[in-house]
C-alpha positions in Angstrom: -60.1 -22.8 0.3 -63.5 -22.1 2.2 -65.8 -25.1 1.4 -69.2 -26.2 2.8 -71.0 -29.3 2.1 -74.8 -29.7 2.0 -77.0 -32.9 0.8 -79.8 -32.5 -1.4 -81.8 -35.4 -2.4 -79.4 -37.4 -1.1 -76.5 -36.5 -2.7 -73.5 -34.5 -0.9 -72.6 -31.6 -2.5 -69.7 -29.5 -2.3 -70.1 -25.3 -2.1 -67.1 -23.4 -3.0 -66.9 -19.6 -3.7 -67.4 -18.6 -7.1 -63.9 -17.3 -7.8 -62.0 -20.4 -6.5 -64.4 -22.2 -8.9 -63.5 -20.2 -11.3 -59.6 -20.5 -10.7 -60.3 -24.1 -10.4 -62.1 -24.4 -14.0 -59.5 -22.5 -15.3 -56.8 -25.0 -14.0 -58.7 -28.0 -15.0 -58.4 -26.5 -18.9 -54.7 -26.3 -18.4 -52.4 -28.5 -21.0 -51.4 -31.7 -18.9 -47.8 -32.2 -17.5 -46.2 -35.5 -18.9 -46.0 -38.5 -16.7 -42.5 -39.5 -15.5 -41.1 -42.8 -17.0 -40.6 -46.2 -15.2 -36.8 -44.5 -14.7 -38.9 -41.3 -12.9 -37.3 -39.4 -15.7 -39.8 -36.7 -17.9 -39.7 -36.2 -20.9 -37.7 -32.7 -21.2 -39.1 -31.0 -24.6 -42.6 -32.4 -23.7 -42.4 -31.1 -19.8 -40.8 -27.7 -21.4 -44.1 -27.1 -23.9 -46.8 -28.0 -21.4 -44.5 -25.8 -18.6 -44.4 -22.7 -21.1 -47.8 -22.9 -21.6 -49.1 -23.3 -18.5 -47.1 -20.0 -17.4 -48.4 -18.3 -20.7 -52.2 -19.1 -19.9 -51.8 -18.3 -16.4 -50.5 -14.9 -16.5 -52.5 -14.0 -19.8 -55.9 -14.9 -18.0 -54.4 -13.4 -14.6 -54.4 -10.0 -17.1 -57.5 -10.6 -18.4 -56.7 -10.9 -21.7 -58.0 -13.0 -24.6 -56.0 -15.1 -27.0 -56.4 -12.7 -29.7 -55.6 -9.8 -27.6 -52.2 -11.3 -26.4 -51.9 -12.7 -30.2 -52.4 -8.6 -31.3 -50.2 -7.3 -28.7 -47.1 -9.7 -29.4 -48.0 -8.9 -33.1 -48.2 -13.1 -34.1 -51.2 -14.7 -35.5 -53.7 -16.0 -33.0 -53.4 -19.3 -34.7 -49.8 -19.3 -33.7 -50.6 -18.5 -29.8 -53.6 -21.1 -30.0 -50.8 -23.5 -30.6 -48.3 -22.4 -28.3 -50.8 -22.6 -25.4 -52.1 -26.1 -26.6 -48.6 -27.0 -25.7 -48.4 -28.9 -28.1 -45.6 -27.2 -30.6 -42.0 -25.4 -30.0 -42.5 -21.9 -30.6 -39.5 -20.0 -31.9 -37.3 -18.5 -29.9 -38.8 -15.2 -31.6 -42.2 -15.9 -30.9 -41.6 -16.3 -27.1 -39.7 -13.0 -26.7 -42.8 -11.3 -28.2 -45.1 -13.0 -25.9 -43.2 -12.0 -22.9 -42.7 -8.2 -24.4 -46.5 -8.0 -24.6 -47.2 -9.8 -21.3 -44.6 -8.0 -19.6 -46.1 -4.2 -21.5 -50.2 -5.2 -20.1 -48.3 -6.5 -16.5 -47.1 -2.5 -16.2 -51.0 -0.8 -17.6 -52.4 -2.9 -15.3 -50.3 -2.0 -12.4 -50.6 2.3 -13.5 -54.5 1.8 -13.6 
């Protein structure tokens, strides 16, 4: 990461470029992993969620597609998607395999154009 600090009015101020701001935003909006237990021990269907997410959010955006796009392309409501990337419910087993389909079909236009 290039960075540069300058001070204005007295305050330091960090200056990044704009697309590692950006990527950085984008991160910050992320769902949150779970915090271990006292054992060190995370909670797996909790972990799993915010994971599957995570990896849904990243390569959707990476494709530059929307919600509802994605939601279109994997033919589920983008209610249901909303949800998913919330991490906040189990999608079906179903739901997933259409996800990845349609990721996987916009990963292969984007690499022909």
């Amino acid at each position: 990461m290039t960075t540069q600090t300058i001070n204005l009015n007295g305050k330091s101020y960090v200056v990044v470029p704009k697309d590692e701001y950006e990527t950085m935003q984008m991160l910050s909006k992320l769902p949150a992993l779970p915090e271990p237990d006292a054992q060190g021990n995370y909670p797996a269907v909790d972990y799993a969620r915010a994971n599957l997410a995570r990896d849904i959010i990243l390569t959707r955006t990476r494709l530059g597609l929307s919600q509802a796009e994605l939601a279109r392309l994997a033919g589920i409501r983008p209610e249901t998607l909303n949800r998913i990337e919330g991490g906040k419910v189990t999608p079906s087993v179903a739901s997933i395999e259409k996800i990845d389909q349609a990721l996987g079909k916009a990963e292969k236009s984007a690499k022909q154009i």
